[in-house]
PATORKE-559048 format. One record per residue (C-alpha): residue in one letter; z, x, y. Coordinates in steps of 0.2 Angstrom, whole numbers. Layout:
N
 resn    up  east north
    a     Z     X     Y
...
//
This chain:
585
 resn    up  east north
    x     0     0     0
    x    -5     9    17
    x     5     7    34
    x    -1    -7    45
    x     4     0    60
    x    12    13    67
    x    28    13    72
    x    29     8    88
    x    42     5   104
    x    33    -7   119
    x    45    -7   135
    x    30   -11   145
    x    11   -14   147
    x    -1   -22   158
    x     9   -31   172
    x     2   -40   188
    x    10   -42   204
    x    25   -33   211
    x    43   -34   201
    x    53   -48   204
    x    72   -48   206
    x    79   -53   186
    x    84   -71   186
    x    97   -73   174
    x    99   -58   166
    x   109   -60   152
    x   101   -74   146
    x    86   -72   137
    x    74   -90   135
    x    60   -91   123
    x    48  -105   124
    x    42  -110   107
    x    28  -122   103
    x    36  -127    86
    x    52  -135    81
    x    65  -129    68
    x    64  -134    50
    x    83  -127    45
    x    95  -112    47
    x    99  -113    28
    x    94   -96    22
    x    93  -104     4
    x    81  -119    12
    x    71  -112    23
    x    53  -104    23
    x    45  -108    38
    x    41   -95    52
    x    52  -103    66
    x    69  -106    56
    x    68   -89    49
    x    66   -81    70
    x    83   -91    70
    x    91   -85    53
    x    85   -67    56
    x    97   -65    71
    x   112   -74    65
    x   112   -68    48
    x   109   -52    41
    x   102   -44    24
    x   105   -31    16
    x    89   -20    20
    x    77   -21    36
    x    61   -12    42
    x    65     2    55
    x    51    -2    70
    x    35    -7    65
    x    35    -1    49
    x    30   -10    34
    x    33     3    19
    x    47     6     8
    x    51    25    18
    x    53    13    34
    x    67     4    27
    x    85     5    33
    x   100     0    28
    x   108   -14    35
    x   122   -24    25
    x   120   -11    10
    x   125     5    17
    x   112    14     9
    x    95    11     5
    x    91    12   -14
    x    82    26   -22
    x    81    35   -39
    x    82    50   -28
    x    99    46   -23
    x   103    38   -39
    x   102    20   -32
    x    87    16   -43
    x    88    18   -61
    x    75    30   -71
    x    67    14   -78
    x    65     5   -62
    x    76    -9   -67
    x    93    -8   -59
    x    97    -8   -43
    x   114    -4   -37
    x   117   -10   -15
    x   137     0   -10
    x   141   -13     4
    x   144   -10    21
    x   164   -12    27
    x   174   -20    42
    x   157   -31    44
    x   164   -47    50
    x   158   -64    51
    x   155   -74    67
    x   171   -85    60
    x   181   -67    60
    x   184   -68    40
    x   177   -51    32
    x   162   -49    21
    x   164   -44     3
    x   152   -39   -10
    x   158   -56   -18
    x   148   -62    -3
    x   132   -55    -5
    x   132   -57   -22
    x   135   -76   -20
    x   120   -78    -9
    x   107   -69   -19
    x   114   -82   -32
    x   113   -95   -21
    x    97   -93   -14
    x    89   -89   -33
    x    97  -106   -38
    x    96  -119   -26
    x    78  -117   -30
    x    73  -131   -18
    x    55  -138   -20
    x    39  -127   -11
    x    55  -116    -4
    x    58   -96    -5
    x    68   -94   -21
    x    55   -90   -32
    x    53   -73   -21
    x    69   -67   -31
    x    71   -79   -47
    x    51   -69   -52
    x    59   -52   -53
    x    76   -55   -56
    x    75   -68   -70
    x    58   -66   -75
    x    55   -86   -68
    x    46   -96   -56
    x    57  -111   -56
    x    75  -115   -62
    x    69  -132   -70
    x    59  -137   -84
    x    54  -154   -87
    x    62  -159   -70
    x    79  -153   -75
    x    89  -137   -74
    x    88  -126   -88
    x   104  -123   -97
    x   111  -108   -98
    x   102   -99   -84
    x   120   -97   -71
    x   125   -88   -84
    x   108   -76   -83
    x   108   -74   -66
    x   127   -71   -65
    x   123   -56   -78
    x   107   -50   -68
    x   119   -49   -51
    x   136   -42   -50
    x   150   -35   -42
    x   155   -17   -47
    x   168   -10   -37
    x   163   -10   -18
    x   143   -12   -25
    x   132   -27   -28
    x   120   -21   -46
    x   103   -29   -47
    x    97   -31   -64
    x    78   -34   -65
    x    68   -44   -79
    x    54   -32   -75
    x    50   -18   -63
    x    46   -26   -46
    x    40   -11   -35
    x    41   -23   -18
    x    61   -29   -21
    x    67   -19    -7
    x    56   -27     4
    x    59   -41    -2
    x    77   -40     2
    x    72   -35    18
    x    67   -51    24
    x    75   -65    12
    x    95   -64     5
    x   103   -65    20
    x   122   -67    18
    x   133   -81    20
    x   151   -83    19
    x   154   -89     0
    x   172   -98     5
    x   162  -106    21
    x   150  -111    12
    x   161  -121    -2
    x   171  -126    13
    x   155  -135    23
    x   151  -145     6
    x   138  -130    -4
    x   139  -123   -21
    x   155  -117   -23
    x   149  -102   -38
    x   156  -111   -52
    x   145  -111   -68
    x   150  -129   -70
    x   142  -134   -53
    x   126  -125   -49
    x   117  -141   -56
    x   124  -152   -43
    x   116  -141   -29
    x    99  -136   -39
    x    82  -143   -30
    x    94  -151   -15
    x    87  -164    -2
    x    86  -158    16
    x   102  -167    20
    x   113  -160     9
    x   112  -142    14
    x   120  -133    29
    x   115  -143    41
    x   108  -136    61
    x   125  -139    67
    x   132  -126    57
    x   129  -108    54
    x   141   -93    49
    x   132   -75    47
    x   135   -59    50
    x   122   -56    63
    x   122   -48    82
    x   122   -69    87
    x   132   -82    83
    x   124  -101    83
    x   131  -109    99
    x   124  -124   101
    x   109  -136    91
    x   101  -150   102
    x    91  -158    89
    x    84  -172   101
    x    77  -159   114
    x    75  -144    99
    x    85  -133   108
    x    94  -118   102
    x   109  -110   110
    x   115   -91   102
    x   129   -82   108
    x   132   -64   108
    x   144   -59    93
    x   156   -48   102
    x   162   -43    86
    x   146   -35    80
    x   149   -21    69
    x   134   -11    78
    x   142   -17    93
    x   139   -31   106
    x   119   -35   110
    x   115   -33   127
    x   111   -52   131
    x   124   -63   133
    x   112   -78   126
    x    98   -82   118
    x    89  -100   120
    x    75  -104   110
    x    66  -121   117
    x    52  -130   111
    x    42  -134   124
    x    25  -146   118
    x    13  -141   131
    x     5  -124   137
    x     3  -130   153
    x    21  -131   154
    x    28  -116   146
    x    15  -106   157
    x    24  -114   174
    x    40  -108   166
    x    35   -89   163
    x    26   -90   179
    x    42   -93   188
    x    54   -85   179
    x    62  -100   169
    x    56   -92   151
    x    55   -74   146
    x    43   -77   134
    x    33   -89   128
    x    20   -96   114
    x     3   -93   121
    x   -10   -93   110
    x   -25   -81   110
    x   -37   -96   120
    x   -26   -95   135
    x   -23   -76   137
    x   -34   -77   153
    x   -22   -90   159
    x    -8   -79   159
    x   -16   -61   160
    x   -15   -60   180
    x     1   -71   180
    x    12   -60   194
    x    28   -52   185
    x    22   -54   167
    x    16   -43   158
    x     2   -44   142
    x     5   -34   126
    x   -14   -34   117
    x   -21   -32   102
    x    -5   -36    91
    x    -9   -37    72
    x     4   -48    63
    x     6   -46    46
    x    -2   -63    40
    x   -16   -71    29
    x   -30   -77    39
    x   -32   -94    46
    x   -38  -107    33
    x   -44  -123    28
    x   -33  -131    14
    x   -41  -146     3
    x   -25  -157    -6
    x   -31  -159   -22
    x   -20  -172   -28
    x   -13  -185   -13
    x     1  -197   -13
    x    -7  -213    -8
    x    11  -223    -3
    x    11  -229    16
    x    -2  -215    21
    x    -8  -215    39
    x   -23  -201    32
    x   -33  -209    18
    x   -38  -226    27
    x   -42  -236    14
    x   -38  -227     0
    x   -55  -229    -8
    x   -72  -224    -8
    x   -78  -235     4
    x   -84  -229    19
    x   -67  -232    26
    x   -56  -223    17
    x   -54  -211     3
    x   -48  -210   -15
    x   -32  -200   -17
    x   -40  -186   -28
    x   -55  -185   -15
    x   -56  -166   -13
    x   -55  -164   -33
    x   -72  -164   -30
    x   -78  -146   -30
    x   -95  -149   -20
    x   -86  -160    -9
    x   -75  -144    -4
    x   -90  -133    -3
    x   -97  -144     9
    x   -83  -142    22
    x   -83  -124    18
    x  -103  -122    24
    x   -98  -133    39
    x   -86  -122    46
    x   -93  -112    62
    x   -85   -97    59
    x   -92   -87    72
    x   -94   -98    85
    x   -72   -99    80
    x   -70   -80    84
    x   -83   -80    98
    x   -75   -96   108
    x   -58   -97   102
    x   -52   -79    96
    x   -62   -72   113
    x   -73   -61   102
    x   -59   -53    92
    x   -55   -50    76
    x   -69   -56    60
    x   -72   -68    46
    x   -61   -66    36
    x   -69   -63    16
    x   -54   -66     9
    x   -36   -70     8
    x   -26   -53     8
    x   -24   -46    26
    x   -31   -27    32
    x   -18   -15    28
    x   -15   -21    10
    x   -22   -19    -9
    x   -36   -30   -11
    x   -41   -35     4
    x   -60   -38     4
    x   -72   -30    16
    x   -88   -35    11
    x   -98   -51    17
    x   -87   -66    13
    x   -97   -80     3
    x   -98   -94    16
    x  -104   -97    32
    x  -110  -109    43
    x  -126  -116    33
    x  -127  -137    37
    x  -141  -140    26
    x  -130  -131    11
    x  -116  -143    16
    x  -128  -157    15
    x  -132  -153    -1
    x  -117  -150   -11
    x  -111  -166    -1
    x  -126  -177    -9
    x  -119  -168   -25
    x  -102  -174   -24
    x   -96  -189   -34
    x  -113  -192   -40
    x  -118  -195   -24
    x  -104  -207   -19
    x  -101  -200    -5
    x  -116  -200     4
    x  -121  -217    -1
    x  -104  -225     5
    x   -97  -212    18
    x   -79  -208    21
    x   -66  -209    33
    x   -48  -197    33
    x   -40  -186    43
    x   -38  -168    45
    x   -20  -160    51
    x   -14  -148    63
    x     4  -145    68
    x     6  -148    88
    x     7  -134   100
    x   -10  -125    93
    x   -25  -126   104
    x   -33  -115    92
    x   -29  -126    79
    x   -34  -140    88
    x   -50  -133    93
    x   -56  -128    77
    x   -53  -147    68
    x   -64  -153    82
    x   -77  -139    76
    x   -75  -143    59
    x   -74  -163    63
    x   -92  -160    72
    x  -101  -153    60
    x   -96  -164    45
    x  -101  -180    55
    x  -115  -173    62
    x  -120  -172    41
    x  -121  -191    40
    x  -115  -205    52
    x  -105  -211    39
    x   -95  -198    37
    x   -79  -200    49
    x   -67  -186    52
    x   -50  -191    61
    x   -40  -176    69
    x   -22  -179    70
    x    -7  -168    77
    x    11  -169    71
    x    27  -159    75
    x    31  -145    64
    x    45  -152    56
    x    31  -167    52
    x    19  -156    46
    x    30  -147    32
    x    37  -162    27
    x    22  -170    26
    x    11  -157    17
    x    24  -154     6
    x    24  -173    -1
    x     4  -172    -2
    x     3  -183    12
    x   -13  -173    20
    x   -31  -173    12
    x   -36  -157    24
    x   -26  -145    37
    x   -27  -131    44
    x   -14  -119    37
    x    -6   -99    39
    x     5   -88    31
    x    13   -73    38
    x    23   -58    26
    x    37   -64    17
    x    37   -44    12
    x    24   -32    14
    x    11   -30    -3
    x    -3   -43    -8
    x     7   -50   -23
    x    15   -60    -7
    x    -2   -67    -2
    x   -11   -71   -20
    x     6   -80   -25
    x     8   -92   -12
    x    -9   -96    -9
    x   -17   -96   -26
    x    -4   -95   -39
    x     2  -115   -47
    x    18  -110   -45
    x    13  -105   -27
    x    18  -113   -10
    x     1  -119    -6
    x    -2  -124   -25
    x    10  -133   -26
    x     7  -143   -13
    x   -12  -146   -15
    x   -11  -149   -34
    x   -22  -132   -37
    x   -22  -123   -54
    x   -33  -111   -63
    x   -24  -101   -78
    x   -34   -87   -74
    x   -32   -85   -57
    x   -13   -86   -63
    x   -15   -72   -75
    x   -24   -60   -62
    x    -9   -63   -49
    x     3   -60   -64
    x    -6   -46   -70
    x    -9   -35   -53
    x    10   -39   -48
    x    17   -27   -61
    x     0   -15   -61
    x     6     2   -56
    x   -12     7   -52
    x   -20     4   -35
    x   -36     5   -40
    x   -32    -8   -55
    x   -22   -18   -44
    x   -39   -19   -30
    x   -48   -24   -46
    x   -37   -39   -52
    x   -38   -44   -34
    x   -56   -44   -34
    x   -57   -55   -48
    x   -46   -68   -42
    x   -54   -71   -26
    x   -71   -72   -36
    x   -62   -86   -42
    x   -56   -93   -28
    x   -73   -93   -19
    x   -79  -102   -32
    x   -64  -115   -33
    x   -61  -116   -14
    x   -46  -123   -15
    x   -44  -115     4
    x   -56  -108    16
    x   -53   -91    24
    x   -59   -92    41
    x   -55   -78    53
    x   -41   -64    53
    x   -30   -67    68
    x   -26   -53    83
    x   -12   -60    94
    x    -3   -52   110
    x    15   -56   119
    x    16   -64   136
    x    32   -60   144
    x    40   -58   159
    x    40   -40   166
    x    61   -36   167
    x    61   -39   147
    x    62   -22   139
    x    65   -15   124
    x    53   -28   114
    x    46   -19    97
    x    32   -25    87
    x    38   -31    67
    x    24   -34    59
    x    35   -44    44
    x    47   -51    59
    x    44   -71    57
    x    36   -78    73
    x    31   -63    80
    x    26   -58    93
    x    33   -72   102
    x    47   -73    96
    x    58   -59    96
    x    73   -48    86
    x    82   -51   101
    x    96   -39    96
    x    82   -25   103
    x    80   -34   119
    x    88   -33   139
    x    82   -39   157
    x    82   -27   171
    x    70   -23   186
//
């Protein structure tokens, strides 16, 4: 795997306009364009929650500056960073041993323990919530990609992972089902650690064998709720207005690396760009979500200053078909029949009916209008900077009398003869998003008047919750680093026990073994090859459409310093490790 990016400090860049004097200084506001999901580390697994989690609870590994790579790695809750060179790693790769940090204190002043940590790696492998996070340790650690079989939990299996994770002495041991070359990163970025007697005190799991069942696959109710949150982090969770989706963090004065240098952190969402640019423009935000269409609208903006040519560690931005739709009280089907005014729930079964969309899509008239000439088509579904990622010509573009003719094909020509009405998704708060439906809705209609293509918006929290109960025949979808190595791109977007997968209704055996295969390969030649394959395959099944690799920058005002670039930080560049970050002329 190479380095993304060079390490990288960015105190300043291109600024316009004199210096203003600092308008609340210790206070640091971000204006978001998305709400939050949940600041349960075991729940979450979306980009804006996780900014949130990342700076009130810690893990036991992070990624020093911009790297990406296991030599960029520091140790955070574990004192030391694992090695076999410093007897840490076991010969065979299979045991991991984390001595944890001392006199690290909660934000409710109790201690942490390595009975902490080793409760919330077992708590974050068995909550195991549907389409959430746990399988990134449950794979490695148990060998599994679920804890339920049939529906249920499988017996027996506390007493697995209550084997494979223990407390020695001052240590937490790791036992692995197989070597898993990217667990360090991993552990980098997901594991963060709760309080175990806080958590049993607020209503979780409280690590009993007898019990783990009872929190297994939970409903979003039932875990810690937004109100609540008790880490070890440099910010503790002041304030959650769920009705204005505000958050309010407080310095932790008692932060073992010592206070930050903000007093507050507020994270906002604001709907409209129009709005968070007034807010930047006079000082009322520090930063904000500004999409790559209206960087001209903020380059010249006096006392904020633009940071270019970003490169987030993400998959590129893609079309995702639901294979398999729940038709109950659905707002996106119509009809929920081939008529011309609906569509059947399995519409997008179809593989010419996917094709179509996928030869309808404008891609370079995307990067040209939208991306303002940056970045490329993207060919596949790994990101630059990783195994496997594909350089060559990818295998659709923008042909209308191809997606005309794979359209007559689909359902025996159905289609064509009736027409079809449903809806394609974004979430709200993208322009880019937004723009490219309206490309894509274009073209298809422009194929035959019958063909009717609604664009829809919903909040974020909507759009998850939505996806996830196969509510959406088409949307337009991301995915940004959960660690840094491709095993993290083919899983959750092409395996069917995968994020995506799991909530289109894809699967293909193959493409199953290939991602099972190159995850433990050794070789990086071998592993470029099984990655090969299996976007032969998905090129063939198009179960999503790679569209364009995304280059970002940051808009803020010109008295923040200290930002650095994570490449695997979630919601970056806008939002921030804000630990790093002060305001001063």
């Amino acid at each position: 795997m190479r380095r993304l990016l060079a390490a990288f400090v960015l105190p300043a860049a291109l600024a316009a306009g004199a210096a203003a004097a600092v308008k609340n200084p210790e206070t640091f506001v971000y204006a978001a364009a998305a709400d939050i999901d949940s600041f349960d580390p075991a729940w979450a697994y979306d980009t804006m929650s996780h900014n949130i989690i990342a700076n009130v609870y810690e893990y036991l590994l992070d990624f020093r500056g911009s790297g990406t790579t296991v030599k960029d790695l520091t140790a955070i809750l574990s004192e030391k960073v694992p090695s076999r060179a410093n007897g840490l790693i076991s010969a065979d790769g299979l045991t991991y041993r984390f001595p944890i940090r001392k006199g690290v204190k909660f934000h409710d002043g109790s201690l942490l323990t390595p009975e902490d940590v080793r409760y919330s790696l077992l708590r974050f492998m068995l909550a195991d919530r549907d389409g959430g996070p746990s399988q990134l340790l449950l794979s490695p650690i148990l060998g599994l990609e679920t804890t339920r079989s049939g529906g249920k939990p499988v017996a027996g299996l506390y007493e697995r992972a209550a084997q494979s994770v223990r407390v020695e002495g001052g240590s937490v041991v790791v036992r692995l089902h197989r070597p898993f070359a990217p667990l360090l990163s991993v552990l980098a970025n997901f594991g963060a650690v709760v309080s175990k007697p806080w958590c049993a005190a607020h209503g979780q799991w409280d690590g009993r064998a007898e019990t783990w069942m009872k929190s297994n696959d939970p409903a979003h109710e039932d875990v810690i709720p937004n109100e609540l949150a008790n880490g070890t982090g440099p910010f503790r969770l002041e304030r959650f207005e769920r009705t204005q989706s505000q958050v309010t963090l407080a310095r932790h004065d008692a932060y073992w690396r010592g206070p930050a240098r903000l007093a507050r952190v507020v994270v906002k969402k604001v709907d409209e760009f129009a709005t968070r640019k007034l807010m930047i423009q006079a000082g009322d935000a520090d930063v904000i979500n500004a999409q790559l269409i209206y960087q001209p609208q903020v380059q010249n903006l006096e006392g904020v200053s633009v940071i270019d040519d970003l490169t987030a560690l993400e998959a590129p931005t893609f079309l995702s078909f639901t294979f398999k739709l729940d038709p109950v009280a659905n707002p996106n089907i119509g009809s929920g029949r081939l008529d011309g005014s609906g569509i059947p729930p399995d519409f997008f079964s179809d593989k010419d009916a996917r094709k179509a969309f996928a030869y309808a899509i404008d891609y370079a008239g995307y990067i040209r209008d939208i991306q303002r000439g940056k970045g490329r088509q993207a060919a596949g579904i790994i990101p630059p900077g990783l195994v496997g990622r594909r350089t060559g010509p990818p295998r659709y573009r923008l042909d209308l009398r191809a997606a005309a003719e794979h359209m007559r094909k689909a359902w025996g020509g159905s289609i064509w003869e009736k027409g079809f009405k449903a809806s394609i998704v974004f979430n709200t708060g993208s322009p880019q998003a937004q723009t490219l439906c309206q490309m894509i809705k274009k073209n298809v209609e422009s194929l035959n008047p019958k063909f009717k293509l609604d664009v829809r918006s919903v909040q974020w929290s909507t759009y998850l919750e939505q996806t996830q109960g196969r509510k959406i025949p088409l949307f337009i979808g991301g995915w940004g680093a959960d660690y840094p190595d491709s095993h993290n791109f083919a899983f959750p977007l092409a395996h069917s026990a995968g994020y995506y997968p799991g909530r289109q209704g894809y699967s293909n055996p193959q493409a199953d073994k290939l991602i099972e295969a190159a995850a433990v390969e050794q070789d990086e030649a071998e592993r470029a090859r099984l990655y090969g394959r299996l976007q032969d395959i998905l090129d063939e099944d198009v179960p999503h459409v790679p569209i364009a690799e995304n280059v970002r920058y940051r808009a803020q005002r010109s008295w923040v310093k200290g930002f650095v670039f994570k490449p695997t930080f979630p919601d970056m560049p806008y939002g921030s490790y804000y630990y790093d970050l002060s305001k001063s002329e």
